[in-house]
Structure formats: structure tokens, C-alpha cells
N, C-alpha and C positions, 0 to 999 in steps of 0.2 A: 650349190653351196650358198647359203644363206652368210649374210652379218647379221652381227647382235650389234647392240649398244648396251655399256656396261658403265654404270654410274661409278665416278672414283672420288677417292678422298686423298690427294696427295697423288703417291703410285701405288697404292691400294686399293681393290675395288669395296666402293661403299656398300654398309650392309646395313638392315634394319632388324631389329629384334621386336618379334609380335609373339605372346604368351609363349616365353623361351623361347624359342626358335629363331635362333638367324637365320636371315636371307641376302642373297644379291636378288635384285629384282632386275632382268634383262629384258629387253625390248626389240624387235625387227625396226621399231620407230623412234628416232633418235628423239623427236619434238615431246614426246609422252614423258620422258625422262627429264629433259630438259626445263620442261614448262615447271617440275615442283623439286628440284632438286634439295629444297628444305628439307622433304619430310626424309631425304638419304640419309642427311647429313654430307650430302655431295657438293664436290665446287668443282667439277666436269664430268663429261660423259665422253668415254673413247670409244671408236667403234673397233671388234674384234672380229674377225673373219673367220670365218664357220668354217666347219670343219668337212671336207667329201663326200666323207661314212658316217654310216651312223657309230659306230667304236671310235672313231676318231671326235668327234662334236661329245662322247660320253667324255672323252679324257677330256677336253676343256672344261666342261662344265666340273667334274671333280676338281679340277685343278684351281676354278674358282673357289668353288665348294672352301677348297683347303685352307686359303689362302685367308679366309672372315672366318674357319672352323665355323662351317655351319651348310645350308641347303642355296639350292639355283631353283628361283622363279622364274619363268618366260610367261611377260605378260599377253596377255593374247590380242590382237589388231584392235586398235579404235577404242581400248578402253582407258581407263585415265588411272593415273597413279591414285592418288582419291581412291577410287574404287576400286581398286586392287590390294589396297590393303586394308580397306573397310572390309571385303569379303575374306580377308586372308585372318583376319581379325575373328568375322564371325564363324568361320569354317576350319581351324586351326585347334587341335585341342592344347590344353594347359601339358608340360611335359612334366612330370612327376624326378 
């Protein structure tokens, strides 16, 4: 069972919008989040405890999903928020 860490805004999880597209951006590493909470618009990071299965970690991440109407990033180990959304930025199409 993995944790996430989930940037919030109040008791809402913070999202970022890049070319249309909302996101949560979720981490295994609570410090990647915490170090640029600016760019969330976040003023904490909770950690959320993963789910068993893989169908059960689906229902969380939808349930984030719903909660900003919008998608669940997991950023991947050792990268920096910075460039995570610098690549989500250039690899992201415009939604119509």
C-alpha cells in the first residue's frame, strides 16, 4: 500500500490548470510538494493512504479527480514540481 501526498487549498485538494486541463498533482514525496506550494495555489499538503488494489487506489484517484472536476497526476520520484509542470505544459495538448 503506497501514500500519496495531496496539495490542499483549505479542505479541498489544490489543482492547477495547464492548456485547459485541471490537475491534482500527487507525490510518494511529501518534500516535492511542499518545497513550491505557490505554483498549487496550496497552503498544505495531506498525506492520503493508498489504497490495497489496484480498483480501490482507481476509486481514490476518481474521487480526487471529482472533487477539482478535472484529472490525477503522480509525479514520479526525485522530480521537482518545476518540471513537472514545465513538461505537463509542453506535452499536454490545448483542449478544444
Amino acid at each position: 500500500m503506497d501514500n500519496f501526498f495531496v496539495p490542499y487549498i483549505g479542505k479541498k485538494p489544490a489543482s492547477v490548470c495547464i492548456k485547459g486541463h485541471r490537475l491534482v498533482i500527487l507525490s510518494h514525496e511529501r518534500d516535492i510538494l511542499e518545497e513550491d506550494l505557490d505554483l498549487l495555489g496550496a497552503d498544505s499538503v495531506k498525506k492520503v493512504k493508498g489504497a490495497h488494489s489496484e480498483q480501490d487506489q482507481e476509486k481514490l484517484f476518481g474521487k480526487l479527480a471529482r472533487q477539482v472536476d478535472g484529472g490525477v497526476v503522480i509525479a514520479p520520484e526525485g522530480v521537482g514540481l518545476r518540471d513537472i509542470i514545465k513538461n505537463l505544459e509542453s506535452e499536454l495538448p490545448w483542449l478544444q
